[in-house]
TIFI-683211 format. One record per residue (C-alpha): x negated, y negated, z; residue in three letters. Coordinates in nm, 3 decimals, decimal comma, always signed. Each point is the difference from the previous one (the first is absolute). Layout:
<nodes>
X;Y;Z;ALA
...
</nodes>
This chain:
<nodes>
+1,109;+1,456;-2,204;UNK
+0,181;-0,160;+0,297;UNK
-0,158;-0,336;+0,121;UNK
+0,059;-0,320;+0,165;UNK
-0,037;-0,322;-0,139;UNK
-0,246;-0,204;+0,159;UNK
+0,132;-0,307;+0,180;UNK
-0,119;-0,353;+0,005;UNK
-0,069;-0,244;+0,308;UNK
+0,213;-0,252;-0,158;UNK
+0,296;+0,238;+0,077;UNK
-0,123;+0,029;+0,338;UNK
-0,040;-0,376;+0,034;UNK
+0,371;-0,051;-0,183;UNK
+0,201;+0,191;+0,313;UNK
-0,098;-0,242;+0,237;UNK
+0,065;-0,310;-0,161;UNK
+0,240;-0,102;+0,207;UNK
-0,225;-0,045;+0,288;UNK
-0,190;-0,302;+0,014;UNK
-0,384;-0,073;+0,017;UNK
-0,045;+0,392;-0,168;UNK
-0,349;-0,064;-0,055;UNK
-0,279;-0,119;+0,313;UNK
-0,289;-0,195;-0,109;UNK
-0,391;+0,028;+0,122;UNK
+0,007;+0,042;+0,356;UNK
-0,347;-0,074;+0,043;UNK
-0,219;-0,210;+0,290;UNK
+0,034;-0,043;+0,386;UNK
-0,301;+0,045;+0,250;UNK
-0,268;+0,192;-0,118;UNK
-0,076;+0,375;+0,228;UNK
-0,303;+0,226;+0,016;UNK
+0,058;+0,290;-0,242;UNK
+0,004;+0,287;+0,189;UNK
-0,292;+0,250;-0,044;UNK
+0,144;+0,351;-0,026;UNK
-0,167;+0,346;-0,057;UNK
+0,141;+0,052;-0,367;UNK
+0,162;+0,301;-0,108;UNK
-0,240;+0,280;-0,208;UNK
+0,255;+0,023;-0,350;UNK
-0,265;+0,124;-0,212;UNK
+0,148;+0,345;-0,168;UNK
-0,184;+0,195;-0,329;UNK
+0,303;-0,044;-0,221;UNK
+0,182;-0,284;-0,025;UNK
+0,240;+0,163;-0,235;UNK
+0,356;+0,081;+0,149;UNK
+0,011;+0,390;+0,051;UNK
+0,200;+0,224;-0,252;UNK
+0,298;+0,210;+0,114;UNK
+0,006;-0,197;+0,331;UNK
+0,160;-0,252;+0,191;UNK
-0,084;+0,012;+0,350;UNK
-0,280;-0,283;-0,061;UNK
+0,180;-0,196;-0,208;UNK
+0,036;-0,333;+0,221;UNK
-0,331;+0,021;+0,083;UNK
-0,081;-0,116;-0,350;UNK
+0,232;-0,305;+0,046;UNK
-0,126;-0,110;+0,364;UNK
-0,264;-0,268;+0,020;UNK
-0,201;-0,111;+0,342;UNK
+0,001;-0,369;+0,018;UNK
-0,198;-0,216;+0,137;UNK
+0,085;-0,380;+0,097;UNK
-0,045;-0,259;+0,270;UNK
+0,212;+0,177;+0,246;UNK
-0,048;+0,410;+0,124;UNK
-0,092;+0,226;-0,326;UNK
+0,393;+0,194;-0,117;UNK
+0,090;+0,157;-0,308;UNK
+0,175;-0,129;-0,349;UNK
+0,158;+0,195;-0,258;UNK
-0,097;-0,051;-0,396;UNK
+0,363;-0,113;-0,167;UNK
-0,125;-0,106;-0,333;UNK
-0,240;-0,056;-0,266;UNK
-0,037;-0,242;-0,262;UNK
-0,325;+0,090;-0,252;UNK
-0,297;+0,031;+0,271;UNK
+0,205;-0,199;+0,287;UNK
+0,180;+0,198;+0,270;UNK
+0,229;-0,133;+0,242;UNK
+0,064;+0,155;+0,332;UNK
+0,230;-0,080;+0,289;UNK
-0,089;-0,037;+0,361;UNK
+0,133;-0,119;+0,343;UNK
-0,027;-0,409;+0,013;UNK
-0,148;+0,073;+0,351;UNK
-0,302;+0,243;-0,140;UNK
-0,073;-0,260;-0,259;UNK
-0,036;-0,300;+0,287;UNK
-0,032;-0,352;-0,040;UNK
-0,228;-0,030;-0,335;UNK
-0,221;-0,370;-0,007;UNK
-0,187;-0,106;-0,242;UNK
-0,329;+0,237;+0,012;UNK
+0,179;+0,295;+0,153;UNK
-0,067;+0,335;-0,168;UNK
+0,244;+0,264;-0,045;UNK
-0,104;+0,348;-0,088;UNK
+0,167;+0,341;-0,117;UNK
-0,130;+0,281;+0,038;UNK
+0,183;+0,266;-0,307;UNK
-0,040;+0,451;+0,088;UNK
-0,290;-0,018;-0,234;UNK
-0,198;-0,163;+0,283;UNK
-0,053;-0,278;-0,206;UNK
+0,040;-0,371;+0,156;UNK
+0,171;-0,252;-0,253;UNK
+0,027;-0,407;+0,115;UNK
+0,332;-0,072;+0,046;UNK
+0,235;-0,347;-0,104;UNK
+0,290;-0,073;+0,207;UNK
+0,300;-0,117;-0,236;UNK
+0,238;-0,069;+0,243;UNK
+0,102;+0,077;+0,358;UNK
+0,328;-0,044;+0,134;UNK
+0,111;-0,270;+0,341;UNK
+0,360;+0,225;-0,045;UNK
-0,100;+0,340;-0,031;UNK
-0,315;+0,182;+0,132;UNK
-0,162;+0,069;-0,333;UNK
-0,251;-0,117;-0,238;UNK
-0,094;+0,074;-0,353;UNK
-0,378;+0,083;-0,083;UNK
-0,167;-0,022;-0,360;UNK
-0,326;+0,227;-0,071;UNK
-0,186;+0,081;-0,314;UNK
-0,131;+0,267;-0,082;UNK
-0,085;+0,193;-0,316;UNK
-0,003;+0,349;+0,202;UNK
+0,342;+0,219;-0,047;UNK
+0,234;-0,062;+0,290;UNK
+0,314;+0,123;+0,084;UNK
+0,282;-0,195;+0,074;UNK
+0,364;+0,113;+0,203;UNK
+0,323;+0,053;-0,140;UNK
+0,278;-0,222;+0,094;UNK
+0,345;+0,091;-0,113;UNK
+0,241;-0,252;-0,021;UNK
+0,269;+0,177;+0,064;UNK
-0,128;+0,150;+0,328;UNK
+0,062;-0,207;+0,299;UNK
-0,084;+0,064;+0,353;UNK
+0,275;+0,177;+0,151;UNK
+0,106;+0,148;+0,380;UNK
-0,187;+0,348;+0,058;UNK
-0,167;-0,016;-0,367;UNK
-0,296;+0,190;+0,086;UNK
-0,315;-0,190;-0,012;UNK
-0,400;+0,030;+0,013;UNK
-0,218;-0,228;+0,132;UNK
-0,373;-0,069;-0,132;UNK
-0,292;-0,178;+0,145;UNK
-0,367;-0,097;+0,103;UNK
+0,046;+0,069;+0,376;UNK
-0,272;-0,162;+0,155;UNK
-0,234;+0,161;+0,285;UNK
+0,212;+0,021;+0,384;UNK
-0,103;+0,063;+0,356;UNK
+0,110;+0,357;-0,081;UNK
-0,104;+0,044;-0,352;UNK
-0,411;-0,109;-0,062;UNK
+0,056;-0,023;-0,377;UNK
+0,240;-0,136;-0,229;UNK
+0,165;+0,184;-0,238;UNK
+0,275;+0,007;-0,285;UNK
+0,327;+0,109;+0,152;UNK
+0,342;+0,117;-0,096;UNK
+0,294;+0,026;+0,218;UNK
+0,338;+0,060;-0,077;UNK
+0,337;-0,050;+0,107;UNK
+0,353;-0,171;-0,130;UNK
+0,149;-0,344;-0,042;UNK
+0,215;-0,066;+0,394;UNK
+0,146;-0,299;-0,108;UNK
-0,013;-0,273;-0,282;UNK
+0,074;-0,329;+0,113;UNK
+0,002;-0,290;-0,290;UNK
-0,165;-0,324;+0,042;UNK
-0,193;+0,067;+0,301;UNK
-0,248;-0,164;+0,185;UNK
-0,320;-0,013;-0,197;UNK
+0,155;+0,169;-0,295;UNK
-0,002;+0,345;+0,236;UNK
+0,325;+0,141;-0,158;UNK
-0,116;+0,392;+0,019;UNK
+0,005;+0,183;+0,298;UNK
-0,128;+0,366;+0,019;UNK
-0,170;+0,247;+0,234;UNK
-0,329;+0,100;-0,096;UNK
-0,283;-0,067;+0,194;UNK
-0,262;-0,239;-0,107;UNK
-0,326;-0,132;+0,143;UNK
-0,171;-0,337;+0,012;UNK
-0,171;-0,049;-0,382;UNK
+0,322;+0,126;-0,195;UNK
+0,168;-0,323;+0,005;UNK
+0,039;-0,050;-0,387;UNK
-0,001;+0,343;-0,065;UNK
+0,307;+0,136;-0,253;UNK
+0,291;+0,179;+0,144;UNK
+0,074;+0,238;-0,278;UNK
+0,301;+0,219;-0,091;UNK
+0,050;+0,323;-0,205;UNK
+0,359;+0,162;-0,108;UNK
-0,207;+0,313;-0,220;UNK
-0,002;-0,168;-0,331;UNK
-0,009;+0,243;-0,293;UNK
-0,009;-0,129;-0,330;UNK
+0,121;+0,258;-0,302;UNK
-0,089;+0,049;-0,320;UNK
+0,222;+0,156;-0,327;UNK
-0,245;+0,134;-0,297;UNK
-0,004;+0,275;-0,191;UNK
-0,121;+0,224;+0,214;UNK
+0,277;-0,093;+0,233;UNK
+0,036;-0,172;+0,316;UNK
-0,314;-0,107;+0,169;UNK
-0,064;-0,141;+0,375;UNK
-0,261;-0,195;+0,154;UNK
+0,075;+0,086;+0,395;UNK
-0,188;-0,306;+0,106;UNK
+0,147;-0,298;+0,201;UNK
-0,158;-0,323;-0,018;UNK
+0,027;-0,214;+0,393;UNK
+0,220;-0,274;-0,019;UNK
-0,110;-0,298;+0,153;UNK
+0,277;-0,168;+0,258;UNK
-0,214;-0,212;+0,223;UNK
-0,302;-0,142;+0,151;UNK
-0,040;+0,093;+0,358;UNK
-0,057;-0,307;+0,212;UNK
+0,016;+0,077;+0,367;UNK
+0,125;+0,256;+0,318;UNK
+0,272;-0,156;+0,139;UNK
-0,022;-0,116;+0,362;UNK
+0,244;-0,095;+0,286;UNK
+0,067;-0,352;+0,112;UNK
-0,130;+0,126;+0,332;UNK
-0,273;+0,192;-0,093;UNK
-0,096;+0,294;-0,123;UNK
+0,091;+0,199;-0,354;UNK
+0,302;+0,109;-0,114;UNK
-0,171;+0,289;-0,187;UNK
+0,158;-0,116;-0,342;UNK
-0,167;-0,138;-0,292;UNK
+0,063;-0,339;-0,182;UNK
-0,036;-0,070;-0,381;UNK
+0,097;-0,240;-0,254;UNK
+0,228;+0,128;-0,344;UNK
-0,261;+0,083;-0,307;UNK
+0,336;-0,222;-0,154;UNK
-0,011;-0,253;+0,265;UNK
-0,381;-0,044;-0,045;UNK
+0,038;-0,077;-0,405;UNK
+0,270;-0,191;+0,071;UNK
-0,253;-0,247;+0,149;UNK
-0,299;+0,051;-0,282;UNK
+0,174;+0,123;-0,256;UNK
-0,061;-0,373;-0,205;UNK
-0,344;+0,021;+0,122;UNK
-0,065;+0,305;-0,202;UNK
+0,162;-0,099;-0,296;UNK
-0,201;-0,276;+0,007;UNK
-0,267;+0,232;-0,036;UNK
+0,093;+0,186;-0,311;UNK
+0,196;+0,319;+0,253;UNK
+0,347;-0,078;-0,160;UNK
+0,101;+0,369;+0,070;UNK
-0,079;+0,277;+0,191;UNK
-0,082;+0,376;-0,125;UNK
+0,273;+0,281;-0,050;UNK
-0,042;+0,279;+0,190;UNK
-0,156;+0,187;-0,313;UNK
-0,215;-0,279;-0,104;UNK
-0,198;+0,000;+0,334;UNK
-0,337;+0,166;-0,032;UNK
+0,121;+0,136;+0,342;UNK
+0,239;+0,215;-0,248;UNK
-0,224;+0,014;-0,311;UNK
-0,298;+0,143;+0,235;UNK
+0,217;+0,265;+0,196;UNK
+0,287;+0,132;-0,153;UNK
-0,183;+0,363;-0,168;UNK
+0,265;-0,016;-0,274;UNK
-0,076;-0,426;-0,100;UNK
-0,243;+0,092;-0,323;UNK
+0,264;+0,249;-0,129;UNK
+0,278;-0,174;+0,059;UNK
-0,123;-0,358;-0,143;UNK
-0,139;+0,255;-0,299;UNK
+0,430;+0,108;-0,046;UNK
+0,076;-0,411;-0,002;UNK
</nodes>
C-alpha cells in the first residue's frame, strides 16, 4: 500500500520561525454594529453521507455558511478534535465580535451550530472558528506540500448571497487558475486567480486537484481507487478592485499555509497537533469504492 505520512502543525509552525510575532492573539472588541438580517440559505439535503463513486460534490461537504456581526460568507471545516470542529473564514465575514455577539454556522446538513471565535487576525484577513458538534462532518484536505502556484488551476466555493439580478442565494462554484502569487501582501491577500465569485463567498476554500490515485499491491494484484481528494490552497477573501474604481475581474485569497501560519498555536492549543493524511480523511474513507478492500489487504 502506498501512503503518505500525515504531517503535524508543529512542522508547519517550525518553517517560519524565523519570522517574528508567528502567532496573533484575540482580536476581539471595537464598536458594536447591527447584525445584518439575511434570507439564509435552504442546506437541508436527505443524506448527509458523502456520495460513493463520486466527486463532483465533494467541497460541498467541507463549505460552511457563516454567520457573524458583519454580512453572512462562508468558512471551510479544517479540523476536528473529538466533537469540536474548527473552520476557517474571512476576518471580514466574522466582523468585530463584543461581548454578547453571536456567531452562527450553518453545516450542508441544514443544521445551525453556535459558533466560538478563537482568534482573528489584525495581519491577515482570516479568523479561526470552533464548533461542536457530535454530528459527522467533513473536514478539507490540506497538503503540505502543495502551495499556491501561477496558473495552478483552482475552484472556488461559496454561500453567494441574493443580488439585484439573482432573487435567491445559492451555493456556487466557479473556477479558474492562480494569475499571480504575490508574498506578504496587503491583508495577507497573497493568491491571485480568475474565477468569478459573488458577494457571500468571502471565506469560502479555494481548492485544488492534480487526479490523485492511490494504488494498492495484494494478492490479487494491483488495485486502484480513481478518486482524488480537493486540496485545500486558500480562503477566498475578496474581488480585487482598482484604485480608481471599478473591478479588476480577478479574485483575492489568502495561502491555506499562510492562514495556519497565523493559528496554527491556536489549534494546538486545542488538542489539533496534526492534520489528516490524505487517506485518513473520511473525505477518502467515504468515497474511494476500493477503501474497505484495500484497508481489508493492510
Amino acid at each position: 500500500m502506498i501512503f503518505k505520512k500525515s504531517f503535524s502543525i508543529f512542522t508547519i509552525i517550525a518553517s517560519f520561525l524565523l519570522v517574528p510575532n508567528v502567532f496573533a492573539g484575540y482580536q476581539l472588541g471595537g464598536e458594536m454594529k447591527e447584525k445584518i438580517k439575511e434570507k439564509r440559505v435552504d442546506l437541508t439535503i436527505k443524506d448527509f453521507k458523502y456520495p460513493m463513486l463520486f466527486n463532483n460534490k465533494i467541497i460541498d461537504f467541507l463549505t460552511v455558511s457563516v454567520y457573524g456581526t458583519a454580512a453572512p460568507g462562508s468558512g471551510v471545516i479544517i479540523a476536528k478534535n473529538d466533537n469540536n470542529y474548527y473552520i476557517l473564514t474571512a476576518n471580514h465575514v466574522v466582523g468585530k465580535v463584543l461581548k454578547g455577539d453571536e456567531i452562527e454556522v450553518q453545516t450542508l446538513d441544514g443544521e445551525y451550530h453556535p459558533a466560538e471565535l478563537l482568534i482573528s487576525s489584525e495581519k491577515i484577513d482570516g479568523a479561526l472558528l470552533k464548533f461542536t458538534s457530535k454530528n459527522k462532518y467533513y473536514q478539507a484536505f490540506i497538503d503540505p506540500n502543495i502551495y499556491p502556484e501561477t496558473g495552478m488551476y483552482i475552484e472556488t466555493q461559496g454561500y453567494a448571497l441574493a443580488s439585484k439580478e439573482a432573487k435567491k442565494g445559492s451555493l456556487r462554484r466557479s473556477n479558474g487558475s492562480i494569475i499571480t502569487v504575490i508574498d506578504d501582501n496587503t491583508d495577507g491577500y497573497d493568491i491571485f486567480y480568475g474565477a468569478a465569485t459573488n458577494v457571500g463567498m468571502s471565506g469560502g476554500g479555494v481548492f485544488t486537484d492534480y487526479g490523485q490515485t492511490t494504488v494498492d499491491l495484494n494478492s490479487d494484484g494491483w488495485k486502484t481507487c480513481t478518486f482524488s481528494t480537493p486540496i485545500l490552497v486558500g480562503i477566498h477573501g475578496r474581488a480585487e478592485s482598482y484604485r480608481a474604481g471599478g473591478k479588476s475581474g480577478a479574485s483575492m485569497g489568502v495561502s491555506v499555509h499562510t492562514m495556519l501560519r497565523e493559528f496554527g498555536g491556536t489549534l494546538v492549543k486545542e488538542g489539533v497537533t496534526s492534520l489528516p493524511d490524505e487517506l485518513d480523511t473520511l473525505i477518502y474513507k467515504d468515497g474511494c469504492p476500493l477503501y474497505q478492500e484495500l484497508m481489508g489487504n493492510r
